[in-house]
C-alpha positions in Angstrom: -10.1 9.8 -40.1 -11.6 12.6 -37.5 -14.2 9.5 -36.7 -11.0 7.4 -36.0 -9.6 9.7 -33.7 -12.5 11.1 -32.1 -13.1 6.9 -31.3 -9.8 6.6 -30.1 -9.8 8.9 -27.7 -12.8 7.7 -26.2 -12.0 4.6 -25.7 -8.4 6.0 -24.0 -10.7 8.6 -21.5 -12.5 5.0 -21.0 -9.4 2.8 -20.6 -8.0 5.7 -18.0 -11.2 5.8 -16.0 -11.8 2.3 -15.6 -9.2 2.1 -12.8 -10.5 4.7 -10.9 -13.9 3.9 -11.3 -12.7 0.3 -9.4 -11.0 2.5 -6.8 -13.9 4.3 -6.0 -15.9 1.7 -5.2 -12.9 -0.5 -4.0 -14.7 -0.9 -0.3 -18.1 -0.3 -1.1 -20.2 -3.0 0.3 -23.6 -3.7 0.5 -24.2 -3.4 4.1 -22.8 -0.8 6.3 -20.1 -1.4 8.0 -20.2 -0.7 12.1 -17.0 -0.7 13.8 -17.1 -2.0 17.5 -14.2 -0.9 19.9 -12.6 -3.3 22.2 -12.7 -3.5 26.7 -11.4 0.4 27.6 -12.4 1.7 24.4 -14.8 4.7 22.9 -16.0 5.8 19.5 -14.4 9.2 19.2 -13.5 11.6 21.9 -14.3 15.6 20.9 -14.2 14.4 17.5 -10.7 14.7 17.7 -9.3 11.1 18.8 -10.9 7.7 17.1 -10.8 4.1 18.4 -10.0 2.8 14.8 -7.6 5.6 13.8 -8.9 6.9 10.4 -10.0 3.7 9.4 -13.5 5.1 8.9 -12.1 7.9 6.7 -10.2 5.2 4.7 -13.1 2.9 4.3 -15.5 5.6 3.3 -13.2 7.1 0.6 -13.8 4.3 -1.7 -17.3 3.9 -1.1 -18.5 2.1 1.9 -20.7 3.5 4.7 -19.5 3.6 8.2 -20.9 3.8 12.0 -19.0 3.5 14.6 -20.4 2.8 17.8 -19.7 3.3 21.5 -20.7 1.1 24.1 -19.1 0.2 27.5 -15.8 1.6 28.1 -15.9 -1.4 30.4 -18.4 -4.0 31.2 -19.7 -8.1 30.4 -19.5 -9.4 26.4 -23.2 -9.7 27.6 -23.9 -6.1 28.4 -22.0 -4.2 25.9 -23.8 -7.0 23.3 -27.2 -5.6 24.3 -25.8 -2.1 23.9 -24.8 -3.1 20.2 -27.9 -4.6 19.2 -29.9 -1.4 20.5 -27.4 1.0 18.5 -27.9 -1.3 15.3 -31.9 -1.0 16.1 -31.7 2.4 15.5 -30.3 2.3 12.1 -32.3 2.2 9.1 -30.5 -0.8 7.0 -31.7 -3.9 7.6 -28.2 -5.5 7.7 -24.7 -4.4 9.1 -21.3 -6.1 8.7 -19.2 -6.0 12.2 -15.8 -5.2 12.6 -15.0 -5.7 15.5 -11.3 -5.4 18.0 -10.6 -7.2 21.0 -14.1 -7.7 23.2 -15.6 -6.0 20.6 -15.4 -9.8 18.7 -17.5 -11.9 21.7 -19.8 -8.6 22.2 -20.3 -8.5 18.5 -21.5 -12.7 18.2 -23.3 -11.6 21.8 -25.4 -8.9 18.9 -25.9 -11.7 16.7 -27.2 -14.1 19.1 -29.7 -11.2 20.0 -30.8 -10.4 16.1 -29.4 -12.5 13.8 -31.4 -11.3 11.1 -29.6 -8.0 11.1 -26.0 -9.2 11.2 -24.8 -9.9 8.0 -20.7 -10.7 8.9 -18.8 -10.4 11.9 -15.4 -9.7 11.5 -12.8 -10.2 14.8 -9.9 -7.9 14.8 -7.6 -9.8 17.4 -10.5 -10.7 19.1 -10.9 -12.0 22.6 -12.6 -15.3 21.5 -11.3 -17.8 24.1 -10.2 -15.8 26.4 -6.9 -13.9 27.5 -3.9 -15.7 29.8 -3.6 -11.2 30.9 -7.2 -11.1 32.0 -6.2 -14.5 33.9 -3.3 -13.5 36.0 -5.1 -10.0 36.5 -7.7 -12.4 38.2 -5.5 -13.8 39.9 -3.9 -11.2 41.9 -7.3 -9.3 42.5 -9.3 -12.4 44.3 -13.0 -11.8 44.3 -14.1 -9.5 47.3 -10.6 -8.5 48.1 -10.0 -4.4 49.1 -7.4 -4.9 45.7 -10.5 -5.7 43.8 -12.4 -3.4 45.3 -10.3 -0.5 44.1 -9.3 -1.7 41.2 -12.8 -1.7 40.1 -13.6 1.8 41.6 -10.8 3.4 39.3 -12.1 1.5 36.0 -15.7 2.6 36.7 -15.0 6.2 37.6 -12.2 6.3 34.0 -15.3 4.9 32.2 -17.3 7.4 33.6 -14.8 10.0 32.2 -15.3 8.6 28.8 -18.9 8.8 28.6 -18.4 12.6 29.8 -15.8 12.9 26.8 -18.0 11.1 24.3 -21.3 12.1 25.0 -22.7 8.6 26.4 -24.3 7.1 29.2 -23.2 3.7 29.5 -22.9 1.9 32.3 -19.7 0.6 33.8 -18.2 -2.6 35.3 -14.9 -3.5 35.3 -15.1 -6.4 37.4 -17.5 -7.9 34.7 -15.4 -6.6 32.0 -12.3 -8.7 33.3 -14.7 -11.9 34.2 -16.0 -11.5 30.6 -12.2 -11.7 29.3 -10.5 -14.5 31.5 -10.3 -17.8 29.9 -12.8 -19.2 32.0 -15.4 -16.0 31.3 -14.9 -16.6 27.5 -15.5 -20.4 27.8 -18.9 -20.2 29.9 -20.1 -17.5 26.9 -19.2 -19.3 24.3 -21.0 -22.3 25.8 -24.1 -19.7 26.1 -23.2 -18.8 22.1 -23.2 -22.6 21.2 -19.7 -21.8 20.5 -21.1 -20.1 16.7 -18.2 -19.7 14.7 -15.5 -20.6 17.4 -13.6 -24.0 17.0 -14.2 -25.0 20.9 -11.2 -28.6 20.4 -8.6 -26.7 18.2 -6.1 -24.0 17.2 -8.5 -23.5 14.4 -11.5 -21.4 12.6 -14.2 -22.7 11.7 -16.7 -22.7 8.5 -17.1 -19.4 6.9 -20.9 -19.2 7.0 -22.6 -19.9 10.5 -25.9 -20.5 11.1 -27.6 -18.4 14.5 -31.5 -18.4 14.4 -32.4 -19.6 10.8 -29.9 -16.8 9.9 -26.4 -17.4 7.7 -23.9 -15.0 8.8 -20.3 -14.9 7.6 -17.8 -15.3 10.3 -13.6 -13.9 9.9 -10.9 -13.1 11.9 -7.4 -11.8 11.5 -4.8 -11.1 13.9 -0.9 -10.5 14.5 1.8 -12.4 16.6 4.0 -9.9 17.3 4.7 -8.1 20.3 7.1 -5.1 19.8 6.8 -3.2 16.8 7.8 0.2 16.6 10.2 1.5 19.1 8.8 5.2 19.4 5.3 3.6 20.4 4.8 4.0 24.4 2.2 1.8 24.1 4.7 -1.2 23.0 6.8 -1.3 26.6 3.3 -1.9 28.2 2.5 -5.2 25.6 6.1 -6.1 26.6 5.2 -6.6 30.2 1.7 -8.3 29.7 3.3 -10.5 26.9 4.9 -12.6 30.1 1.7 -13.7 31.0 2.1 -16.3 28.0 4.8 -19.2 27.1 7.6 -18.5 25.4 6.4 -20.3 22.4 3.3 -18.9 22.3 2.6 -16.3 19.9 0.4 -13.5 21.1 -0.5 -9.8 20.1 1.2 -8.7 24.0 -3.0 -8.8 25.3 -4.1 -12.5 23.3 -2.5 -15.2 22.4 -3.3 -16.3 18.5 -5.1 -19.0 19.0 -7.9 -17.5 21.3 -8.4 -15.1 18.2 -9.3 -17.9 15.9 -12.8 -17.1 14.4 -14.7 -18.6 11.3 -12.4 -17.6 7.8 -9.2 -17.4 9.3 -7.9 -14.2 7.1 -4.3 -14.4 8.7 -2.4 -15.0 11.5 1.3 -13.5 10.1 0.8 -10.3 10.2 3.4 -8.2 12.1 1.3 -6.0 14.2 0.2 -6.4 18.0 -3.0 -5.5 20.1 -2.4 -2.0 19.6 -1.6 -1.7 16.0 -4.4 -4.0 14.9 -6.6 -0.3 15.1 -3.8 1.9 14.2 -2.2 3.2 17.5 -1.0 5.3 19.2 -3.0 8.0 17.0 -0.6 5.5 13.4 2.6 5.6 15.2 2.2 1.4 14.6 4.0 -1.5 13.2 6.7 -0.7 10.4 6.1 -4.2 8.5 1.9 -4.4 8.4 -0.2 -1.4 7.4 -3.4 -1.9 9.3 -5.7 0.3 7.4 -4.7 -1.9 4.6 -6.3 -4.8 6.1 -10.0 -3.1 6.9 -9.6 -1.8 2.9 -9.0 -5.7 1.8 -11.6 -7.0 4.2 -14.3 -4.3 2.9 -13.4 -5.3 -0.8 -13.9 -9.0 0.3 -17.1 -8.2 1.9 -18.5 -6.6 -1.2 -17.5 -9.5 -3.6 -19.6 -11.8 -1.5 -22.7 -9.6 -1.8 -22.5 -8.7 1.9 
């Protein structure tokens, strides 16, 4: 009878830890997962303010491992591509799964083209993959060589200057590149560079899941919101407002990119009720009420580890 018992509550300490055994490991993948900031972004400032706002935390308390890196607060898919690839060279693991927000998407498949053999997945967090209708009327008003432009670029150069100050970093800055590098026709002549890897280049569409750069498979993802205003105490929310007019009115967007220029490989969703903003948890998780974003980086980092990435 004491065998019984003893037996039984074994195997109810056993049934009780399972669960949290699962948790535990919930997002632990094989590869590390680097998280690349979008155009005007940084890793962390004074430790105190990150990009992806305790995402990393969130990813790491059920297991995975997490860099973030900081390249260009604003410069060419091109540059801040090179910058990636030299972080990643630095690392000891010989493979790394992207997740990456806005430009951070085209600078991340930029990495890939570079060294394919070290990229194991890129995921795009409304990315920037065909370009942005914003980035095109922002060209528009600013025509190249104009005093407008001139300024313009002066005041984005000396911000990202300010950044690297703030975040310990010495990257160069362009903003004039970084806005090329964003306008629909910028996106289209690097994807035509890229071979157009993982981006559908005739439709409102992904692509195959697995893409092939340099004799390398690579899984390809993307996810994004349609939503414009979603939280009426953000003050980042007005500002998506006003940029949202650069689209159609049937067009849904994030208030920066429309939908379908975020299309990239395995589709994830398109539904979810968050904008540009929210898709890394801003301002500091004063975000959309409807779609937890955190929850999305914990689902992708569970997906990642059941395909062996």
């Amino acid at each position: 009878m004491r065998k019984l018992f003893t037996l039984a509550v074994m195997l109810g300490c056993f049934i009780m830890a399972a669960p949290a055994v699962s948790h535990a490991s919930f997002t632990k993948t094989k590869y590390p997962i680097v998280l690349v900031h979008g155009v005007a972004g940084f890793d962390t400032v004074g430790g105190l303010i990150n990009y992806f706002h305790t995402i990393p935390w969130n990813l790491e308390r059920s297991g995975a491992k997490v860099y973030t890196v900081s390249v260009s607060f604003v410069n060419s898919s091109q540059q801040r591509g090179v910058q990636l690839a030299n972080f990643i060279n630095t690392l000891p693991e010989p493979k790394f799964n992207l997740m990456a927000h806005s430009q951070g998407a085209p600078t991340s498949r930029v990495t890939a083209s570079l060294i394919p053999h070290r990229i194991a997945s890129i995921t795009s967090i409304n990315g920037v993959n065909k370009g942005s209708k914003v980035a095109d009327v922002i060209r528009g008003i600013m025509p190249p060589g104009s005093y407008v432009e001139g300024g313009a670029n002066a005041i984005a150069n000396a911000v990202g200057g300010i950044v690297n100050a703030l975040t310990g970093n010495n990257n160069p800055q362009n903003g004039i590149a970084a806005l090329e590098t964003l306008t629909t026709p910028g996106t289209t002549q690097l994807n035509n560079a890229l071979g157009w890897k993982g981006v559908n280049p005739n439709s409102c569409a992904g692509t195959n899941e697995t893409v092939q750069i340099g004799g390398h498979n690579i899984r390809f993802f993307s996810w994004t919101g349609g939503v414009v205003f979603t939280n009426v105490l953000d003050i980042l929310d007005p500002f998506f407002l006003t940029t949202s007019l650069a689209f159609s009115r049937n067009e849904p967007n994030d208030g920066l990119v429309a939908v379908c220029s975020t299309l990239m490989g395995n589709v994830i969703g398109t539904h979810y009720q968050i904008n540009h903003g929210d898709a890394v948890n801003h301002l500091l998780g004063l975000r959309s009420i409807w779609t937890d974003p955190v929850s999305l980086y914990r689902s992708q980092a569970n997906r990642l580890k059941n395909r062996g990435l």
